[in-house]
N, C-alpha and C positions, 0 to 999 in steps of 0.2 A: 504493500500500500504506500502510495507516495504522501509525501508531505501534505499537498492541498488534500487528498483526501482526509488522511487523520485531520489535519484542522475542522473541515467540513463534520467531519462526526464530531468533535471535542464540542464546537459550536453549537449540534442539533442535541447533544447531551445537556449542556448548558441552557438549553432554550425550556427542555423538558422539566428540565428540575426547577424553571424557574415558572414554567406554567402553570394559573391558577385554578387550582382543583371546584369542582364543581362544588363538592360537598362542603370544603372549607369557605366557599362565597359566600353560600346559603348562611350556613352555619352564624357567621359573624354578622350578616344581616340582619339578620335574627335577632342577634342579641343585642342591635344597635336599635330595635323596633322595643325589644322588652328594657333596654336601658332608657328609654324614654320617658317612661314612670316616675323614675327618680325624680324629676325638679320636679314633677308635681306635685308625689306622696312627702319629699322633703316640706315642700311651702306650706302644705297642709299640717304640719307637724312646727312648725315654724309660729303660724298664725294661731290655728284653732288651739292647739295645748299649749303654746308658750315653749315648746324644749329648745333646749341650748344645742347651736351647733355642733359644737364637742363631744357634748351627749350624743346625738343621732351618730357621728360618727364612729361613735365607742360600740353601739349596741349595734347597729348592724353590723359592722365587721365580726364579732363575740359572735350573734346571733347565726349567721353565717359557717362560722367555724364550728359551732357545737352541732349545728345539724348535719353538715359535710362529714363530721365526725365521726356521727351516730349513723348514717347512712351507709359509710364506710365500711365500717365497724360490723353490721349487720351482710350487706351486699356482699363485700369482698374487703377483708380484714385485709388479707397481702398487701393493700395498695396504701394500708398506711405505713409501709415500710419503706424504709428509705437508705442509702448509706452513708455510714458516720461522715464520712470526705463531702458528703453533699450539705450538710449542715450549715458552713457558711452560706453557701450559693442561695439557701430557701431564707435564711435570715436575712442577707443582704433582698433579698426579692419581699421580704415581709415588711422590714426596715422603709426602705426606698418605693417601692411600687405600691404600697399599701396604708403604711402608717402616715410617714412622711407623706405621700399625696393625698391623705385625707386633710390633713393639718394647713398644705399649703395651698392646697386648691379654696379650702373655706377660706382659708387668709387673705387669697386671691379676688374670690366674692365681693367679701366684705370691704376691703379697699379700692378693691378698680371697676367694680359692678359689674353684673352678669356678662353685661355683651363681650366687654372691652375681656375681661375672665375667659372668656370661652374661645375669641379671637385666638389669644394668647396660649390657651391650651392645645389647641389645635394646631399650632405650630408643630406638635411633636410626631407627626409622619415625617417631617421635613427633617427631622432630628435619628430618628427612629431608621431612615432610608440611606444618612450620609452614616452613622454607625453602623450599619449591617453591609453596604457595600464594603467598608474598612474591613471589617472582622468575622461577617459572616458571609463572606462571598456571595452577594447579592448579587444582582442587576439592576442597575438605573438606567434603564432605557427611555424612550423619548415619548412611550406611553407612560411609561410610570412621571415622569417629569410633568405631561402634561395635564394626570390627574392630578399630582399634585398640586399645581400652580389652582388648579380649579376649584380643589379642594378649599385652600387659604384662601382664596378672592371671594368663595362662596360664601366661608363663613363669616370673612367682613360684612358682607350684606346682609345676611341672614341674620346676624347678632347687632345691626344698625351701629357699627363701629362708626363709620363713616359719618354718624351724630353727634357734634361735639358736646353734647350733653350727656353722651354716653362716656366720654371718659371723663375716668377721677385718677390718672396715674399720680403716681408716688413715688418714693423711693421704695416703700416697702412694697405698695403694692405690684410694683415693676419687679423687684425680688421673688416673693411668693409666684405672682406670673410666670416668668421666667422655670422657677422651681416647678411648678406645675406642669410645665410641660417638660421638662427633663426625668421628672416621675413617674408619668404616666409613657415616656418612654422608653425610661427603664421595667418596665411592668412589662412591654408587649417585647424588647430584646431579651428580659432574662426568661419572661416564661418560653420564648420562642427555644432558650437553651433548654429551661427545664424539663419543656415538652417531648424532647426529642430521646430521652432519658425513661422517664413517669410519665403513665397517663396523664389529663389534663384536670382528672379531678384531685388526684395527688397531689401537684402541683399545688393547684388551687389552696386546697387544705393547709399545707406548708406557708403559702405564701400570707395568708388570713389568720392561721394560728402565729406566725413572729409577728403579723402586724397589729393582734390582740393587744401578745404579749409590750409591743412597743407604746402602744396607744393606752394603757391600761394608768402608769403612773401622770400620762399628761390631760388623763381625762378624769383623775382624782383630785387635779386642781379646780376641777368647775365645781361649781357651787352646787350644782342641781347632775352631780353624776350620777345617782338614783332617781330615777324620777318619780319621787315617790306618790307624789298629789294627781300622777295620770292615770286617768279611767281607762275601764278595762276597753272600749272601742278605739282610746288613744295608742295604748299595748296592741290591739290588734292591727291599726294604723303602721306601728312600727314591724310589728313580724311579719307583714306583707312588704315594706320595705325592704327588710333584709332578705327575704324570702323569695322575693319575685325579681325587680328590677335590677336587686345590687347581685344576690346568686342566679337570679337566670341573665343576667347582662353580663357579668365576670364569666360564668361558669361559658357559654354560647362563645365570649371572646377567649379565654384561654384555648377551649377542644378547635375554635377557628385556627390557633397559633400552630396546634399540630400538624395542620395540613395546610398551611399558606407563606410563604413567608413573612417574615415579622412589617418590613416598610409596606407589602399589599394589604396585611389586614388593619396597619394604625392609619391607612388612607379610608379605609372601606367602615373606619369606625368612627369619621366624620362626618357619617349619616345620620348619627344621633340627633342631631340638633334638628335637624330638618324634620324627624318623625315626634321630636318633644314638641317643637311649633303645632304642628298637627292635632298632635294630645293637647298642647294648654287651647287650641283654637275650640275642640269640643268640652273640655271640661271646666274651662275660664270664659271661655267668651272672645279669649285673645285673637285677633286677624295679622296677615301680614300686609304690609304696604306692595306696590311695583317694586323696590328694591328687594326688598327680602323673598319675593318671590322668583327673582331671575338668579338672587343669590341662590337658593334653592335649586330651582335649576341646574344651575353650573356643578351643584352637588352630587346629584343625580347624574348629572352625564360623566362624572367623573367614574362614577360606579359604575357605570355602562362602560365606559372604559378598560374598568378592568374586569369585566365579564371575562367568566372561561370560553377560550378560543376554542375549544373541542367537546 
């Protein structure tokens, strides 16, 4: 075989492994439709009971872990097994992808406000794609470039960035920002290692039990880390939280990591935003203007972009 031929297969090998599996599109779709819940059952928890940020973030992550647990546990024990050598890898992923982005994504919120927040978070495909071509052998090609570029301009629109009322940057809040999408970066490059290792529920588990355990002494500074004065529909508020949008939206995006690469599925998980507009439009009342709907747009064809070619 001559040289141009090996090249031509190294190439079509290359192309293969970088093709996006049908099942792993679905998959993280999915989870980008069931992650949509969140900002609503969040606001609802916010407003009607009064719970503290910190709070919500303590009890679904906990809530999360005890059931993945017990599930586990019952289902296929083996899978809470792990090796000693991995122990860093699952802390650093509980640590960073979990705790730490619960912490600085609210911080992010509350200083630079939702739009300018979620602009800002979304950057991390764009983070997510230049570290995985570095270290996991990626591909950036001129499709994935130009979802991405689609992705970011969409969500400007869609989160009405482009409203100078919308932003309140800060220092901090440009910090936290920043932090937030390096977090939520780290989430979809380390579980894309973890994945390849451990199922995606193992993972998962690993990565929610260090981010418990990390979240546990920063959520004993809030004043209301029990909540103790919340009715029992406000409890059921929250275990449909952790239950539904935070484990079926993690759980959909990790099992997506196993079959996708890590830069196609932090692109394909910038559809959130467009399917939570959707959700706050029937369950708030909330509409989108002409902007935010061509933003939308551009979002969606980005996903169509990276549709499976086969």
């Amino acid at each position: 075989m001559n040289p141009i031929e090996v090249g031509a297969e190294l190439s079509a090998a290359a192309a293969a492994r970088q093709q996006v599996p049908l099942r792993g599109y679905v998959i993280v779709l999915t989870g980008t439709v069931i992650w949509a819940l969140t900002g609503v059952v969040i606001k609802i928890l916010l407003t009607r009971y009064g719970m503290e940020t910190m709070t919500i973030a303590f009890w679904r992550v906990s809530i999360v872990t005890a059931f993945v647990f017990v599930a586990l546990l019952v289902l296929d024990a083996q899978q809470l097994r792990i090796a000693r050598r991995d122990l860093p890898l699952f802390a650093f992923y509980g640590l960073i992808g979990v705790a730490a982005h619960q912490i600085v994504w609210i911080t992010s919120v509350q200083y630079n406000g939702a739009a300018v927040a979620t602009v800002i978070i979304y950057t991390s495909p764009a983070i997510v794609a230049i570290f995985a071509w570095r270290w996991m052998r990626e591909t950036i090609d001129r499709t994935k470039l130009a979802a991405l570029a689609l992705t970011i301009f969409g969500i400007v629109l869609v989160a009405r960035a482009y409203d100078p009322a919308q932003i309140q940057l800060n220092e901090i809040g440009l910090a936290a920002g920043i932090g937030s999408a390096f977090t939520f970066a780290t989430y979809s490059l380390v579980g894309r290692i973890a994945t390849r290792t451990y199922t995606a529920w193992t993972s998962l588990f690993y990565a929610f039990l260090f981010g418990t355990v990390f979240l546990l002494p920063v959520s004993l500074l809030v004043h209301s880390f029990v909540p103790n004065n919340l009715p029992l529909d406000g409890w059921t508020t929250l275990v449909f939280l952790a239950l539904v949008p935070t484990l079926g939206g993690f759980g959909a995006y990790t099992v997506g990591l196993s079959h996708l690469p890590a830069s196609v599925a932090s692109i394909l998980a910038a559809f959130e935003p467009v399917t939570t507009a959707i959700v706050a439009y029937f369950v708030f009342g909330e509409t989108l203007d002409a902007l935010q709907l061509t933003g939308a747009a551009m979002i969606l064809a980005s996903v169509v972009l990276l549709r499976p070619k086969s």
